[in-house]
N, C-alpha and C positions, 0 to 999 in steps of 0.2 A: 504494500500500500504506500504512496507517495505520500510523503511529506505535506501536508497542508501548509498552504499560502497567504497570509493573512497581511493586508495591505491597510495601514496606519494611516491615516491624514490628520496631520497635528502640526501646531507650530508653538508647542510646548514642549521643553526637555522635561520636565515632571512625566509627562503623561506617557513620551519614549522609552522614559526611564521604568514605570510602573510594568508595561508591559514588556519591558528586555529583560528585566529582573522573572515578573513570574514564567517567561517561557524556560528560564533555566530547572523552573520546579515543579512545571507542568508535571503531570502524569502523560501527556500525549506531545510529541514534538511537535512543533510549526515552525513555519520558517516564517520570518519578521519583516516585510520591509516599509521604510520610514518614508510618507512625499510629505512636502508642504501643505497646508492645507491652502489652498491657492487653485481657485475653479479656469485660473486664465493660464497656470502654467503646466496641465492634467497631461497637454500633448506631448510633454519630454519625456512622459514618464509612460506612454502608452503602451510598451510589449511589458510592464510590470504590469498596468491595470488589465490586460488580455492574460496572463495568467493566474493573476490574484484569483483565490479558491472562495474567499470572503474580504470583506471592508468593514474596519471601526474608523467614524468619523466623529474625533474629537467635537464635539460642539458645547465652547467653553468660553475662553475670553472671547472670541467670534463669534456668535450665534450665527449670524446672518452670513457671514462669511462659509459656516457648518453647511450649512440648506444650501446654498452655492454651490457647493463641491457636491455634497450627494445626488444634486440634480443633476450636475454634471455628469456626474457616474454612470446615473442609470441612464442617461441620454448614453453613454458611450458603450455600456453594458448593461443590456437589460434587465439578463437574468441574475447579474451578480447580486449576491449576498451581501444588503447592505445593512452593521447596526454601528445607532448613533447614540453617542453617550453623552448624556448632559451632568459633565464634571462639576462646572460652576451657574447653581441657579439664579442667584442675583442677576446676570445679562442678561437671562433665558426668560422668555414670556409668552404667553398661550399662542400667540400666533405664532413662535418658531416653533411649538411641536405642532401646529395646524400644517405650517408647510413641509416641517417632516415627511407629515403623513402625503402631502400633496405629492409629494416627491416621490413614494410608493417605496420610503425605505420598511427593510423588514422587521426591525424591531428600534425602541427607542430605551436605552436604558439609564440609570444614573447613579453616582458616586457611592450609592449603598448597594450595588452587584459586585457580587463577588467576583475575584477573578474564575472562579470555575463556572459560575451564571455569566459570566460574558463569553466564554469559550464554547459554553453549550449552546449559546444564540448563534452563535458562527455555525457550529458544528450541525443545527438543525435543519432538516431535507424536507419535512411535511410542506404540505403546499397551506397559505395563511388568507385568511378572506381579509388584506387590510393589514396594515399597521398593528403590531403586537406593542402597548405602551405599559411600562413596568417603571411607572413613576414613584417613588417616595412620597414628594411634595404634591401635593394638587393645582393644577395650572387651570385657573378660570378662566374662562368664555368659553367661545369655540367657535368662530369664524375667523376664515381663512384669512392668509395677508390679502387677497385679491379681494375676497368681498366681503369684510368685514365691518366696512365701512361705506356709506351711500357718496353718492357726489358730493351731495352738499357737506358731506360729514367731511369729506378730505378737504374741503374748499376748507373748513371751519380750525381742520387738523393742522393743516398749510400754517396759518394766521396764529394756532396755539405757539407753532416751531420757533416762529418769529418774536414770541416774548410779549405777545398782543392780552391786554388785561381785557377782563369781561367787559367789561363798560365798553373797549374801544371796539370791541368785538363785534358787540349788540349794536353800537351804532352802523358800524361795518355794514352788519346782516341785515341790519335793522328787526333785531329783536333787545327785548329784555335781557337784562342780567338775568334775572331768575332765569329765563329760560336758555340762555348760554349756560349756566351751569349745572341745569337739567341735562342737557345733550352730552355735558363733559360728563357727565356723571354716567349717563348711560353709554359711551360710550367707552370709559373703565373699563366697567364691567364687563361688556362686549368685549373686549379687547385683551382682558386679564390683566388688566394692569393696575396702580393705586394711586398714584402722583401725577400731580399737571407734567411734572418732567420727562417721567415716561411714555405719555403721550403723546410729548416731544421728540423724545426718540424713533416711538414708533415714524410718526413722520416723516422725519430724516431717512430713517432707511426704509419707506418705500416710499421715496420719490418726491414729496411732498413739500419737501423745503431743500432747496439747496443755499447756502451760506454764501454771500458777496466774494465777489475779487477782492480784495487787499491792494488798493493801488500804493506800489511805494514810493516813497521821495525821489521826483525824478523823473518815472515811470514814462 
């Protein structure tokens, strides 16, 4: 029986480090290999991903950088065995395991799996209806990055990015303060998230606000 093939995408030495150590103490051998977690740089590494037998993708200090890459993946391998492990939950918010699942990885797991519960998710051949998610933590909402939010709700999301107070909001919209903090509130919740900042985040990374040029002295 060949050696099982087990391909890394991480851009943390902790995490390189976690899984180099336990394959010396595996009970079953695998062979390791390390990419970047970098969805633009997948093509240098392409006769490693056409062999890889399975894939763990780090999704830690990057979240959205994580879903990146798995999509990548499965755009480039269908059938490969994708599990993603969410190390660090602080980044991590219900829309990145929505696009997990969007992404059609095969299992989602996180910092309280064992090393032998992560080796067994590799190791698994049953065919799955869906996204297997083996959470700790509970991740509210549950709509996707794509439609979790209405037009008007991104028009609204745009304008939180930007640092825009309710008042100037509602004049913006031409609503009320109460009801601008009706919609943030709603859409929190939708969103899994707890803070106007997060909200903010969300925005940023899907599209929704991009930050000024910087003109320098000069320019």
């Amino acid at each position: 029986m060949e050696t099982p093939r087990i391909l890394l995408a991480t851009n943390r030495p902790s995490v390189e480090t976690f899984f180099d150590e336990y394959r010396g103490q595996s009970p079953v051998a695998f062979a390791l290999v390390s990419i970047p977690l970098d969805e633009t740089r997948l093509d240098q590494f392409t006769s490693v991903i056409e062999q890889a037998d399975a894939a763990v993708i780090d999704i830690g200090g990057d979240p959205d950088g994580g879903v990146r890459v798995c999509n990548a993946l499965r755009t480039k391998r269908s059938e490969l065995r994708i599990v993603a492990i969410v190390c660090c939950p602080k980044p991590t918010f219900a829309w990145h395991i929505q696009a997990l699942i969007d992404t059609r990885v095969n299992e989602v797991l996180d910092a309280e799996a064992t090393p032998s519960e992560i080796f067994a998710a590799l190791q698994m051949n049953e065919i799955l209806d869906g996204t297997r998610i083996r959470l700790q933590r509970p991740y509210a909402g549950s709509g996707s990055a794509a439609t979790a939010a209405t037009a008007d709700d991104r028009v609204l999301l745009g304008y939180v990015a930007r640092g825009w107070s309710d008042q100037r909001l509602g004049t913006e919209l031409h609503l009320s303060a109460r009801a601008i903090r009706a919609r943030l509130e709603r859409l929190r919740f939708q969103l899994g998230v707890t803070t106007r900042e997060e909200l903010a985040a969300w925005a940023g990374a899907h599209g929704l606000y991009h930050p000024p040029f910087l003109q320098t002295a000069g320019a």
